[in-house]
Phi, psi and omega in degrees: 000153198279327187262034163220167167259161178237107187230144182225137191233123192219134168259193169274354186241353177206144190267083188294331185199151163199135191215160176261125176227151161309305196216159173225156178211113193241159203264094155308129150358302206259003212093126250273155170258102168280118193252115144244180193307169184023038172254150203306148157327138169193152148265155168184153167278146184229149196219181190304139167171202196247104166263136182245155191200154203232144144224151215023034230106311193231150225255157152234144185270135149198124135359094189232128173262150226316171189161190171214165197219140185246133179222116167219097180078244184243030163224134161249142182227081180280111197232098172241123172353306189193131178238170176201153157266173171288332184270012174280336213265120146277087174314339172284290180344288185330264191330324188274351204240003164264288172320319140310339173268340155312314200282312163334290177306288184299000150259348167280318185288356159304321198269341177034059172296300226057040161290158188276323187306302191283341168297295204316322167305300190302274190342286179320291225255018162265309177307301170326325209263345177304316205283308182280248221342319183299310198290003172253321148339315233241325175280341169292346196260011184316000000 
């Protein structure tokens, strides 16, 4: 149908979703993208965020950690590292694994070597705590 998207969602261990949606709004590299029926082609990178997608009214969440996404017309085709629903999420697991990476991030940013070994650590537990903060949004919006 001209007014709908066909969004497919694929991980590496599973074909996680395939739905007819109204609208799609997906976590761009570069910042988020609203996808509606008959937009034009793109490729793009997707970095940790929330993708969202509306049928009938009403909006659904999924957690997505980095990947790329195909928009042709009226399919999006998202191939992401790891997607998650809320009902995927352990919200507790989220929360401890934001405080650890919090904990982390403030002794690396302590020791201020600047070493490249202590970049690659912020850069990992910058990820970590990005990665627990979406899953705690996306599990809060059950």
């Amino acid at each position: 149908m001209a007014n709908e998207l066909k969004l497919e969602i694929v991980t590496p261990s599973r074909k996680m979703l395939e739905v007819s949606a109204d609208a799609v709004t997906l976590p761009g590299s570069m910042g988020q993208l609203g996808i509606l029926p008959e937009h034009m082609p793109l490729v793009t990178t997707l970095d940790t965020g929330i993708l969202v997608y509306q049928t009938g009214g009403k909006q659904h969440a999924i957690a997505v950690h980095w990947g790329y996404a195909q928009v042709d017309a009226n399919r999006v085709s998202v191939l992401a590292e790891l997607a998650e629903t809320a009902e995927d999420i352990n919200l507790d697991r989220a929360r401890n694994a934001e405080s650890r990476a919090r904990e982390m991030l403030g002794k690396i940013g302590g020791a201020k070597s600047g070493s490249e070994e202590e970049t690659q650590r912020l850069v990992k537990y910058e990820a970590k705590l990005q990665r627990a903060l979406v899953r705690q949004q996306v599990a809060q919006i059950r």
